[in-house]
C-alpha positions in Angstrom: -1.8 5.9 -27.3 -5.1 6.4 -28.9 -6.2 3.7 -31.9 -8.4 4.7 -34.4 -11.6 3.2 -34.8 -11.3 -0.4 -36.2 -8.1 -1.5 -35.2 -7.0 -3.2 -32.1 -3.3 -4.2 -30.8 -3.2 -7.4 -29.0 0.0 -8.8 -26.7 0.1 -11.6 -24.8 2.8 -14.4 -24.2 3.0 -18.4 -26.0 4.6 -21.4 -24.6 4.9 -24.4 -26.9 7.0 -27.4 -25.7 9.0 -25.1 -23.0 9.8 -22.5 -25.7 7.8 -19.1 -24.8 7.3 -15.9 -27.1 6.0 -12.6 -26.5 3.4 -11.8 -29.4 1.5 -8.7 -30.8 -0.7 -8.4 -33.8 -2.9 -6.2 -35.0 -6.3 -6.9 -36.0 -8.8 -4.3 -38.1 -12.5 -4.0 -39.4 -13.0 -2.4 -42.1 -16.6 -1.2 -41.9 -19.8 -2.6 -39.5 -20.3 -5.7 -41.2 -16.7 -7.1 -42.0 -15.0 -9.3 -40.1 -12.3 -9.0 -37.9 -9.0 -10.0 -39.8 -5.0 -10.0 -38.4 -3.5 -7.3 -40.4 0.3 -8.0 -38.9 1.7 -10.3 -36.3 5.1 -10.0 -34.6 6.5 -13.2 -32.4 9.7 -12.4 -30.3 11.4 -15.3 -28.8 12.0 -15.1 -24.6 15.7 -17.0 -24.1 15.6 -19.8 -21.1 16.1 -18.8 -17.7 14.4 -15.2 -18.2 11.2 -14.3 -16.1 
């Protein structure tokens, strides 16, 4: 998938006190100078026992 200029999907996994999540958020800049800034964020729990 091709991402317009600007925006930028990031996924990565979280564990915090033996509970993991898989997360994704997007993050865009809105013109040269502006900062980057999450635009949406998405955390789906991972039950025990699953690799």
């Amino acid at each position: 998938m091709s991402w317009p200029p600007g925006l930028v999907h990031l996924t990565y996994e979280t564990t915090l006190k033996g509970n993991r999540a898989r997360r994704s958020s997007l993050w865009r800049k809105q013109g040269a100078d502006a900062p980057w800034q999450m635009y949406y964020h998405q955390a789906t729990p991972i039950p025990p026992g699953t690799v």
